[in-house]
C-alpha positions as CSV (number, residue, x, y, z in Angstrom):
1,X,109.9,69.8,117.3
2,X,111.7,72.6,117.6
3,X,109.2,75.0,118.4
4,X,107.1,73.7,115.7
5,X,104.1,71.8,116.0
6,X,104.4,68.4,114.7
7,X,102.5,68.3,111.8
8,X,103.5,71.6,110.5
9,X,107.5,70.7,111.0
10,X,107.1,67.6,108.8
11,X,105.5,69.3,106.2
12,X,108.5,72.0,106.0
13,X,111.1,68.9,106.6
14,X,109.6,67.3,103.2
15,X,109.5,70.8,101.7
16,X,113.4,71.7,102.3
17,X,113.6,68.2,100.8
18,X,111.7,68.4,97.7
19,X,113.8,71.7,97.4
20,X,117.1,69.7,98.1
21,X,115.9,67.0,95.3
22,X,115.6,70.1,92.5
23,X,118.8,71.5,93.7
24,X,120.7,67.9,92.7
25,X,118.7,67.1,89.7
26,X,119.9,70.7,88.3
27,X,123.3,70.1,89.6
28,X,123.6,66.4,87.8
29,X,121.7,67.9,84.6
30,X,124.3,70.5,84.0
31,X,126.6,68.1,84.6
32,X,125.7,65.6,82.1
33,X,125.0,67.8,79.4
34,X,127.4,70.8,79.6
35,X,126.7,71.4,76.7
36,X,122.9,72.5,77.4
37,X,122.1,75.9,79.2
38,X,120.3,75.4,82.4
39,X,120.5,78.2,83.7
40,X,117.4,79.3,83.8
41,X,116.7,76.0,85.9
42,X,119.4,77.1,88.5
43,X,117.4,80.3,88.6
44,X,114.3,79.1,89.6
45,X,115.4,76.9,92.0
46,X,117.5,79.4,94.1
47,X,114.6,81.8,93.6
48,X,112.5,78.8,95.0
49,X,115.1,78.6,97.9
50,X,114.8,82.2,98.8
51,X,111.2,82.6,98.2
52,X,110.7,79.9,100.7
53,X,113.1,80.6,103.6
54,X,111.6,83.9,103.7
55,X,108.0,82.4,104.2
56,X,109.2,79.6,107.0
57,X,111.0,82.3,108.5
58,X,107.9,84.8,108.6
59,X,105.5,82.0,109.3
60,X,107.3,80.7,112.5
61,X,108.8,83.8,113.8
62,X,105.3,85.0,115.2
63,X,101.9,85.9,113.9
64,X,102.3,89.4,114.3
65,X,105.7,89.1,111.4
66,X,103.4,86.9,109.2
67,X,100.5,89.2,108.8
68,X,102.8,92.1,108.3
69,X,104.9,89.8,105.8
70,X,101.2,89.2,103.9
71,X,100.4,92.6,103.6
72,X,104.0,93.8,102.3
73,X,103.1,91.2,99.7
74,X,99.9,92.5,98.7
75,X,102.1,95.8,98.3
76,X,104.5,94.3,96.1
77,X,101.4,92.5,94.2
78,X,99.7,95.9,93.8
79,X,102.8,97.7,92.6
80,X,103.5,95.3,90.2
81,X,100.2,94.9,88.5
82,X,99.6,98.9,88.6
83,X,103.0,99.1,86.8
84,X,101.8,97.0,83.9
85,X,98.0,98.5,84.2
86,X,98.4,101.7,82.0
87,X,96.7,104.5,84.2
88,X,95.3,108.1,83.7
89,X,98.2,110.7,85.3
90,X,95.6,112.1,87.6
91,X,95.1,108.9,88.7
92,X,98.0,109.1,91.4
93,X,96.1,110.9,93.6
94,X,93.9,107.7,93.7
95,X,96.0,105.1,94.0
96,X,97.3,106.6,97.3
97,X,93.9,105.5,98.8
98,X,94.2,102.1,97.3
99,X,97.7,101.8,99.0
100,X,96.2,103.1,102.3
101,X,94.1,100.0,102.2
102,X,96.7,97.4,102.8
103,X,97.7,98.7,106.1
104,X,94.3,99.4,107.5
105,X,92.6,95.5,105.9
106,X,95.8,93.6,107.3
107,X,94.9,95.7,111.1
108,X,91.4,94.2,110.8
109,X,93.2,90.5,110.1
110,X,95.5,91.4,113.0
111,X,92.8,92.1,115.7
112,X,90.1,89.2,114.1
113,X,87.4,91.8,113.2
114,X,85.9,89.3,110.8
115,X,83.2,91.9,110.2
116,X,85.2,94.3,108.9
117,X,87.6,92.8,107.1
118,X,85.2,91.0,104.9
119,X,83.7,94.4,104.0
120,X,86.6,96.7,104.0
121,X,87.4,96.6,100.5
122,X,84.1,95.2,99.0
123,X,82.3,98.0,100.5
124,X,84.2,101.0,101.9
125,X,87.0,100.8,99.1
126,X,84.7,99.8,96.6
127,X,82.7,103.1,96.9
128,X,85.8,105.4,98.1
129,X,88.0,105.1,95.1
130,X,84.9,106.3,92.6
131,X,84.2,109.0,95.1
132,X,87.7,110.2,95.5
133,X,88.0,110.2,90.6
134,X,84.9,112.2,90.7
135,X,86.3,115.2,92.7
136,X,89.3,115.4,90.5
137,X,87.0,115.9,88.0
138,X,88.5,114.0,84.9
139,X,85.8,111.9,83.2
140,X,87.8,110.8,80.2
141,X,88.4,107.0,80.5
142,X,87.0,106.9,84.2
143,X,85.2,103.8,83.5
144,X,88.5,102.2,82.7
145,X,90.4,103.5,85.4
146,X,87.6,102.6,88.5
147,X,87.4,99.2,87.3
148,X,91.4,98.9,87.1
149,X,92.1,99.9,90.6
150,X,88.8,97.8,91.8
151,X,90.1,94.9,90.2
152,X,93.8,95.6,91.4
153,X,92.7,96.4,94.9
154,X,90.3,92.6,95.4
155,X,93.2,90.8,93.6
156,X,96.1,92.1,95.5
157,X,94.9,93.5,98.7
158,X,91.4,91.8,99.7
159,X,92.4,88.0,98.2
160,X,95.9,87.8,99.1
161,X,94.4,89.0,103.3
162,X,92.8,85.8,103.3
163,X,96.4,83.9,103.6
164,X,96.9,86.2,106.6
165,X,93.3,85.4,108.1
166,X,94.2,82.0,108.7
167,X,96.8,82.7,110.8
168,X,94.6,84.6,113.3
169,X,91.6,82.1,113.2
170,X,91.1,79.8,116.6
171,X,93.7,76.8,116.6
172,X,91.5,73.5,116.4
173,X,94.6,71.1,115.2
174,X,97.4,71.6,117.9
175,X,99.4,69.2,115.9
176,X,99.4,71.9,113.0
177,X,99.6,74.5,115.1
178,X,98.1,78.1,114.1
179,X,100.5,78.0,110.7
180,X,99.1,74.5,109.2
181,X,96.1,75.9,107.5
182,X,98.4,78.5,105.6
183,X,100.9,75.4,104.9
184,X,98.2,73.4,103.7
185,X,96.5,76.1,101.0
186,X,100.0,77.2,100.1
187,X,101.7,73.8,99.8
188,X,98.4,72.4,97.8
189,X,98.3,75.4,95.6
190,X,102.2,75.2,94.2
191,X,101.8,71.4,93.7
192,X,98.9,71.8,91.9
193,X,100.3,73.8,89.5
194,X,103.6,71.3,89.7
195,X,101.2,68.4,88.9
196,X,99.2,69.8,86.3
197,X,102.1,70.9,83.9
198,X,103.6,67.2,85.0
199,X,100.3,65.1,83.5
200,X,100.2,67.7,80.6
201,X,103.7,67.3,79.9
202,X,103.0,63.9,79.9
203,X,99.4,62.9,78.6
204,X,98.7,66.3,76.9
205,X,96.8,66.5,74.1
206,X,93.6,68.0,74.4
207,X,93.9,71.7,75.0
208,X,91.5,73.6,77.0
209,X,91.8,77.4,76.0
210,X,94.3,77.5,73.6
211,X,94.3,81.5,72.7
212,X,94.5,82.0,76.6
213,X,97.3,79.0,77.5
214,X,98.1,76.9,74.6
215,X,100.4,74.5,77.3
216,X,97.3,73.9,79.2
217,X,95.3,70.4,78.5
218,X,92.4,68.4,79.9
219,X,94.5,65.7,80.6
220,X,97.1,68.0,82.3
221,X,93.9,69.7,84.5
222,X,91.9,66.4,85.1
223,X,95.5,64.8,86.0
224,X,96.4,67.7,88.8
225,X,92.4,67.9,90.1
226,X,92.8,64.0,91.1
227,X,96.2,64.5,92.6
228,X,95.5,67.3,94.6
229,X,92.1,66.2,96.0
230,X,93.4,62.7,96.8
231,X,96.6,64.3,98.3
232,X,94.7,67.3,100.2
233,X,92.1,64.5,101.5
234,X,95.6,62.1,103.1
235,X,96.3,65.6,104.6
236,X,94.0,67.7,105.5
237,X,93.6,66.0,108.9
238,X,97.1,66.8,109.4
239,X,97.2,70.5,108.6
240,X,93.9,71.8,109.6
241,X,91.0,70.9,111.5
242,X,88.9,69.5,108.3
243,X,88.0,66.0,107.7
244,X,89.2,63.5,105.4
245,X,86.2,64.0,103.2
246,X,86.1,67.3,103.8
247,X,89.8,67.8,102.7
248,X,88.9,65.8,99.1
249,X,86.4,68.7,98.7
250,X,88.9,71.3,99.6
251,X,91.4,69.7,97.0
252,X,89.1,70.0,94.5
253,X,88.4,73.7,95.3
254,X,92.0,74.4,95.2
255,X,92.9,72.5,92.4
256,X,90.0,74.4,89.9
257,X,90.0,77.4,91.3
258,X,94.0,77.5,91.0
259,X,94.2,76.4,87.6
260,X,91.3,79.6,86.6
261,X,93.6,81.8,88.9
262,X,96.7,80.9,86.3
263,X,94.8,81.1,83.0
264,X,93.4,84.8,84.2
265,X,97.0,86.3,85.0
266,X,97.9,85.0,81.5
267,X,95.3,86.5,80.0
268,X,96.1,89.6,81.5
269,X,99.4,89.2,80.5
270,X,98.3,88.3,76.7
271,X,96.1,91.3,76.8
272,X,99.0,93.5,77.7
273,X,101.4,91.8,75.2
274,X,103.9,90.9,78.1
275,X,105.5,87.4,79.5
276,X,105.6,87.8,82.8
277,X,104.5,90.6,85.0
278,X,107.8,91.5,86.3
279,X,111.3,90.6,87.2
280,X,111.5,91.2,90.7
281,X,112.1,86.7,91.0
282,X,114.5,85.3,89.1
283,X,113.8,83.1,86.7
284,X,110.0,82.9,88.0
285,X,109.0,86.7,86.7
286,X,106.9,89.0,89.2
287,X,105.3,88.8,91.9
288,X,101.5,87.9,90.2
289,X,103.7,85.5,88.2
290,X,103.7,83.4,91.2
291,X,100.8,83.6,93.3
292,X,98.5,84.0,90.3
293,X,96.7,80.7,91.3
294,X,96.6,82.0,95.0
295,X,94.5,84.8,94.0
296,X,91.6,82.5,93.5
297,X,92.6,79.9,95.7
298,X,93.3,81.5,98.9
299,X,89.7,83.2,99.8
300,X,87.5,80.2,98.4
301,X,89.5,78.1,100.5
302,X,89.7,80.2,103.5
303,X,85.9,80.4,103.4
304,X,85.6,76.8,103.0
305,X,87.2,76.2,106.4
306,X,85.8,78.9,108.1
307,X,82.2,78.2,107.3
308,X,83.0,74.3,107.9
309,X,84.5,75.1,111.4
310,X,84.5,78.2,113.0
């Protein structure tokens, strides 16, 4: 429809109307309590509005746009979290190499060189950066600063490629087209985290790591984990070439895995004293703000399928 493959075009109809649905609720809110400020609300929703036109349009523009869209996010995502990072000064000269390694991993994603991609930044990176400290000869806090701009570099560059990756790998659902794997892992990971605060909110009252995220509950977790799996299992055969069963088992790897990539971001953020990690969204915080769960869920899941079916 459209263009679109059928699958992949009823999963953005439903998502323009879930977005639709928020926009009214806000509007009737405000509007029978004026006297409350929901403001905020309005904010994330219009941030949820932008956020997601800008991804549809990426994602069915071409493939070559969406992997270039990817890697300007792992720009932004690396930015961000070296701006809250505290570094050493002559660590600039560093960081430049870290940069370099967006362009060059989201080239391997663009030509499929599994090979490389895989061990660009494990390997080369991984030993590179360390070289590069030790010839500006500073060795006062170099332990902190390799481990910072290893860390930053897998979060930011190497896990958030993986998104992009899916977009390259062999169509095996022309239904979903070569953008309903990336639909499914994105789509799956946002409503987790929408259906774990909603059983938490709801039946919450066993909390899990309280000094990390006192909001977060077992019932709230064990609540989104069923959702998610049964949900990803009714759709998976949709989206992606995995089978019913095999979609429960990818729910349950996104749901887990999402929840641990939320609870690490915030204990980044409680280590650093700071709310969110910036303010480049409104009313959602930064850019790690919002794909913290993606972090972790986007390379265990692309590995699931890959090793399932390709």
């Amino acid at each position: 429809m459209f263009g679109v493959p059928t699958h992949s075009f009823y999963l953005i109809l439903l998502v323009v109307i879930l977005l639709m649905s928020g926009s009214l609720i806000s509007y009737r809110m405000q509007q029978k309590h004026p006297d409350k400020d929901y403001s905020e609300l309005r904010q994330r929703v219009q941030s949820w509005w932008m956020m997601i036109g800008i991804l549809f349009a990426a994602l069915l523009f071409n493939q070559v746009l969406a992997i270039v869209f990817f890697g300007f996010l792992s720009f932004l995502a690396l930015k961000e979290f070296l701006s809250i990072v505290p570094t050493r000064q002559t660590d600039r000269r560093v960081i430049f190499w870290a940069y370099l390694s967006i362009p060059v991993q989201y080239y391997w994603v663009s030509i499929g060189w599994y090979g490389m991609f895989i061990i660009f930044i494990p390997v080369y990176i991984f030993l590179l950066l360390p070289v590069r400290m030790v010839l500006l000869g500073e060795t006062k806090g170099f332990i902190r600063s390799v481990g910072i701009l290893h860390w930053a570099t897998m979060l930011t560059v190497f896990a958030i490629s993986h998104i992009a990756y899916l977009l390259v790998l062999p169509v095996k659902n022309e239904m979903a087209g070569y953008i309903g794997p990336v639909l499914f892992l994105l789509f799956m990971t946002q409503f987790n985290d929408v259906c774990q605060y909603i059983w938490g909110k709801r039946f919450g009252r066993h909390k899990i790591i309280p000094k990390v995220s006192p909001n977060k509950t077992w019932e709230g977790f064990l609540g989104g984990v069923a959702s998610i799996t049964l949900l990803a299992g009714l759709t998976a055969p949709l989206l992606t070439p995995l089978l019913w069963w095999q979609g429960l088992m990818a729910g349950l790897l996104i749901s887990v895995s999402g929840f641990f990539g939320d609870v690490v971001i915030s204990s980044v953020k409680r280590d650093l004293l700071i709310k969110d990690t910036g303010n480049l969204i409104p009313g959602h915080g930064g850019i790690l703000d919002r794909m913290d769960s993606l972090l972790f869920t986007a390379p265990l899941f692309f590995h699931f399928l890959f090793y399932s079916h390709y």
